[in-house]
Each structure stands twice: as C-alpha cells, then as structure tokens.
C-alpha distance (Angstrom), angle and dihedral (degrees) to the residues before:
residue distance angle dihedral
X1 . . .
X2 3.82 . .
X3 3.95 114.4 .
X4 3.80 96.9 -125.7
X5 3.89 93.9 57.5
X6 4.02 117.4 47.3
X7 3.87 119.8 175.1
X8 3.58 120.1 -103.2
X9 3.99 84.2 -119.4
X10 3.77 95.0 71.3
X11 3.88 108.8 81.2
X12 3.55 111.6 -163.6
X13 3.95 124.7 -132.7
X14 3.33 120.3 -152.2
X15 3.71 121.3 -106.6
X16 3.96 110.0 -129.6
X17 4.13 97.9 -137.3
X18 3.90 109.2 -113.6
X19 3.64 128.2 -104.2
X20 4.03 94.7 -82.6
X21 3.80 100.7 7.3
X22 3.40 94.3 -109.2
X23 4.05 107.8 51.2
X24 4.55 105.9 69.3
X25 3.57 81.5 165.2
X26 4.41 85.4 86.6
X27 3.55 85.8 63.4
X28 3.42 92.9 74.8
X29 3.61 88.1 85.7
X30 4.12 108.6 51.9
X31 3.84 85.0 102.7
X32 3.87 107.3 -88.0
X33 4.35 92.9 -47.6
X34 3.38 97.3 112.9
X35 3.54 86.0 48.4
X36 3.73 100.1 56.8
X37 3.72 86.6 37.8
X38 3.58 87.4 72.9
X39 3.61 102.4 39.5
X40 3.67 96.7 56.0
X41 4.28 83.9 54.2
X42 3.62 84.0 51.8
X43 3.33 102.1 52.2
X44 3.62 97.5 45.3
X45 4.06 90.2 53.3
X46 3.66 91.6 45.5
X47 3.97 86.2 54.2
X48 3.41 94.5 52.1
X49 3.53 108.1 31.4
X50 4.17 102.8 32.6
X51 3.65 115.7 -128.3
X52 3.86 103.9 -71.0
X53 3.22 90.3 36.9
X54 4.05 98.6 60.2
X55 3.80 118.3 74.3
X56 3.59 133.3 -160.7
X57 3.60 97.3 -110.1
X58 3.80 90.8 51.5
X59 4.26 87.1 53.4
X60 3.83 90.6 55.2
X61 3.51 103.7 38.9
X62 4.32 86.5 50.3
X63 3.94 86.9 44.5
X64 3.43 86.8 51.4
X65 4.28 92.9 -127.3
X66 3.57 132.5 121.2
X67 3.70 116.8 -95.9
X68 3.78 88.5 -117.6
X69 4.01 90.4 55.7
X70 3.86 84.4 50.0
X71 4.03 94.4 58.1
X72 3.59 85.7 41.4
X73 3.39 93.6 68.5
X74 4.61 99.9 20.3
X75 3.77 115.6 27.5
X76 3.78 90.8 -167.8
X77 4.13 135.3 28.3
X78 4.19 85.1 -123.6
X79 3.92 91.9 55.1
X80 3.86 88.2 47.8
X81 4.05 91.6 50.1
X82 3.56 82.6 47.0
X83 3.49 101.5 58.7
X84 3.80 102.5 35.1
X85 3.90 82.0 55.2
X86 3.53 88.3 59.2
X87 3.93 94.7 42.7
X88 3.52 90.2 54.3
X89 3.87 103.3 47.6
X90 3.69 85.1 54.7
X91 3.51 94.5 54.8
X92 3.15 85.0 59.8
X93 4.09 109.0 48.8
X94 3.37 75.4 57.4
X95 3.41 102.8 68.7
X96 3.92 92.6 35.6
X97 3.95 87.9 63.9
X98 3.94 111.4 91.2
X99 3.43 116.1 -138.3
X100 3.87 90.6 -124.3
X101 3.65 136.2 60.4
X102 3.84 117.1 -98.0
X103 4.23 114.8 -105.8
X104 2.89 109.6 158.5
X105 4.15 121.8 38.5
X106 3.71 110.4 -151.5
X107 4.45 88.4 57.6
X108 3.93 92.0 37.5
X109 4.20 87.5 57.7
X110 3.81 88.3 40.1
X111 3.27 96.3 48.2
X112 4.31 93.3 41.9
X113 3.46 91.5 39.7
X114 4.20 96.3 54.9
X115 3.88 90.7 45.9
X116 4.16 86.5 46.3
X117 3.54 99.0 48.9
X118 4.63 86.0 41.3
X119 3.62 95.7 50.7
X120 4.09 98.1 42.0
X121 4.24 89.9 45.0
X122 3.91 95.5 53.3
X123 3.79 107.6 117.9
X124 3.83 85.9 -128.9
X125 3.87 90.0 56.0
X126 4.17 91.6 48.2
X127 3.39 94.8 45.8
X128 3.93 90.7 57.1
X129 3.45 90.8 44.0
X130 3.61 95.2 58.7
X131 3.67 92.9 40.0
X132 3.99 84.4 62.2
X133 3.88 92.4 42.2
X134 4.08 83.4 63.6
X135 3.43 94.9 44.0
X136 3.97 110.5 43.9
X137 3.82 95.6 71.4
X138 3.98 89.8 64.2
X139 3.96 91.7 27.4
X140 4.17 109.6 35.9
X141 3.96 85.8 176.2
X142 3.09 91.7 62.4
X143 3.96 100.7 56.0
X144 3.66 74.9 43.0
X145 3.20 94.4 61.7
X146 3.86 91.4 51.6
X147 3.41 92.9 50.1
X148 3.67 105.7 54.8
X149 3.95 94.8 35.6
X150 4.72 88.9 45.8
X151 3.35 117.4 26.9
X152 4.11 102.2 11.9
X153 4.02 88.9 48.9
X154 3.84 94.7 43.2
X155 3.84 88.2 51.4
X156 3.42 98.9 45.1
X157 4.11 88.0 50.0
X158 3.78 94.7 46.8
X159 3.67 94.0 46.4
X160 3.66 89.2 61.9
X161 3.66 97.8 58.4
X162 3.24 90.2 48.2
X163 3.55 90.3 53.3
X164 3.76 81.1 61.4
X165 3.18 102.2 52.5
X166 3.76 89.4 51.6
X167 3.68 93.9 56.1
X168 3.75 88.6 53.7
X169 3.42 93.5 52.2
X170 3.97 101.8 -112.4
X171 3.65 97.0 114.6
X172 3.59 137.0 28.4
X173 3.85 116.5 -148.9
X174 3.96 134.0 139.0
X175 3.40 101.6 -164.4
X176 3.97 107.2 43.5
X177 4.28 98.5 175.2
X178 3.74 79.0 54.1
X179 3.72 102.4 52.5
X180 3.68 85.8 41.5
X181 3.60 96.8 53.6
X182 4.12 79.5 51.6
X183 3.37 101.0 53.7
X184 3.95 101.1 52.2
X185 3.73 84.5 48.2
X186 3.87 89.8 55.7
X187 3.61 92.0 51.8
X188 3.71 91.6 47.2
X189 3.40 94.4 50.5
X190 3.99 104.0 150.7
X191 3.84 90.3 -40.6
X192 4.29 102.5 94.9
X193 3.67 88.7 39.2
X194 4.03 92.0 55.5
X195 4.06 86.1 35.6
X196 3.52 76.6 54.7
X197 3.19 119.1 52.4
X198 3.87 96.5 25.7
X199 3.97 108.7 71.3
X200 3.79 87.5 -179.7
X201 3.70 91.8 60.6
X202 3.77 127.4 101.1
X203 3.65 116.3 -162.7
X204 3.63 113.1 -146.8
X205 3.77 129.4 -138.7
X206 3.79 90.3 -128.0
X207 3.97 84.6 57.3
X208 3.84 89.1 55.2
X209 3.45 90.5 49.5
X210 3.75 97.1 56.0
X211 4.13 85.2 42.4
X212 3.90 87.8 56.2
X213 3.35 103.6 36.5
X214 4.03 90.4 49.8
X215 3.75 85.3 53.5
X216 3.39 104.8 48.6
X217 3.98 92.5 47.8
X218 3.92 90.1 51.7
X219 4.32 96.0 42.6
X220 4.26 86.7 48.6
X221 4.03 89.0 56.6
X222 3.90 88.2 51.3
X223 3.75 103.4 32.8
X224 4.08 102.1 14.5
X225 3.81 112.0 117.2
X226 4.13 115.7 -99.7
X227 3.54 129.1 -126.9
C-alpha cells in the first residue's frame, strides 16, 4: 500500500502528541491506551493487507502514532502480530467463561459448546486464523503464540469446569485436559475446517446446534455419571 493513497477502510485515530514532542517513550505510562491504540491499527492492516503484505509504516500511520511511538512499544512487525494474537484470544476466553458455575453437565457443554463454535466461526476470527496459517512456517512463534493463547487456554479453562463437575459428581473423567481437548473436537467436527477453508460459506446457528448437541450426547455416554 503506497503512502499517498490509503483505503477508505482504514480509519485513522488520532495520535495524542508525546510529553515533549519528541520523546513517545512517556507514553508508556497513559495506562495501556496507547497500547490498544496501536493494536486496533494493526489489526485492521493485517486484515487487509495479510501479514507480508502489512508494513510498519502502514500500522502507525492507520493507528494514527508516530513510527517512533510504534517501536516504542513493538521493535519488530512479528512481535506486534504476536502480541495482538495474544490480545485477541484473550478477549475471547473471556467471553467463553459463563458468569456462573457449571451444575449441571449436559447445559454447561451446551452452553460452552454454542459460544465455542460462535466465537471460532466469526469471519473476523477465520480471517486471523488464516493470516497465522501463512505466517507460522516463516514465524513458528507466532503459531505459537496462537496455540498457547486458543486452543491451550481454552483447554486449560474447560478442563477446570469439568473438574467441577467431577467433584460434584455429574461427570466421571480421569484425565480432564484430555476430555477437554475431546469435547472441542466433537463440536468441531468438520464444521471450522469447512468454515475455514470456504470463505463463501455461512455457518448457520441451526448447524451449531446439531454440532453441539451431537457432542454433548456422545461426551455424557463416556464421561456422564452411572447409576
């Protein structure tokens, strides 16, 4: 992307000047703005663009920063992927987590499994997905990155409400990293890999459902409490 002719899709923020003009290293301090600031510029070249294709200067001119500010805070465009992969898998383990306790096992996995299979089949989500696909061979921290902040976090959550639900009595499992690692691969069963790899495809709720609701039925006959 030439500098003279920036897509009506990038929306500028403002860059507050630094203390002094000349020293962005003082904005390390306003409180992690600055921060965010730039990772919403990132992500929005990285979208567009793909990951070779998007340059540092492009980042901080769409975050609206200086390109000083922007080494302040990223010394490299890989540790800057890096970290807004990690800031956005976060995001989203926190909106997987309910905001109550699992009781009872067959509406916890519905409920976890719904929100899953939403979260990882927004076009947003695909598209960094792929983007990360395309970049790991060159980069390996970077699927790294992925990996420990998606799928390792997400398993590591799950297994602990199952661990729950164990104590209580509602399921009976040994191994519960295991049976979570299971479960999200029920519920993906075929369905992320076609949301992947077909960007004309719309997954429907009612195809989640089915998904879930398969998965569910099949994880209580291994793990469901006898008698």
């Amino acid at each position: 992307m030439k500098a003279e002719a920036m897509p009506a899709q990038y929306a500028p923020v403002q860059d507050a000047p630094a203390p002094g003009g000349s020293h962005p290293a003082a904005a390390v301090h306003d409180g992690g703005a600055k921060r965010k600031q730039i990772l919403d510029g990132a992500r929005a070249v990285f979208l567009n663009d793909g990951f070779d294709g998007a340059s540092m200067n492009d980042i901080a001119r769409v975050a609206g920063v200086s390109k000083g500010t922007l080494y302040v805070y990223f010394d490299s465009k890989e540790v800057l992927f890096e970290a807004l992969i990690r800031e956005d898998r976060q995001q989203q383990a926190e909106q997987l987590v309910p905001t109550i306790e699992p009781r009872d096992a067959r509406e916890f996995l519905g409920f976890y499994g719904r929100r899953l299979l939403e979260l990882m089949t927004r076009p947003e989500m695909l598209a960094q997905v792929r983007l990360v696909i395309a970049a790991t061979t060159k980069f390996p921290r970077i699927g790294r990155a992925f990996y420990e902040a998606g799928p390792c976090h997400g398993r590591r959550f799950l297994a602990g409400r199952l661990s729950k639900l164990v104590e209580s009595g509602e399921l009976a499992i040994d191994n519960t990293e295991f049976a979570a690692q299971q479960f999200a691969e029920l519920c993906k069963a075929g369905l992320f890999t076609r949301a992947l790899l077909c960007a004309d495809v719309m997954i429907r709720p009612e195809e989640i459902d089915v998904r879930v609701d398969a998965a569910v039925e099949i994880f209580m006959r291994a793990y469901g409490r006898r008698g």
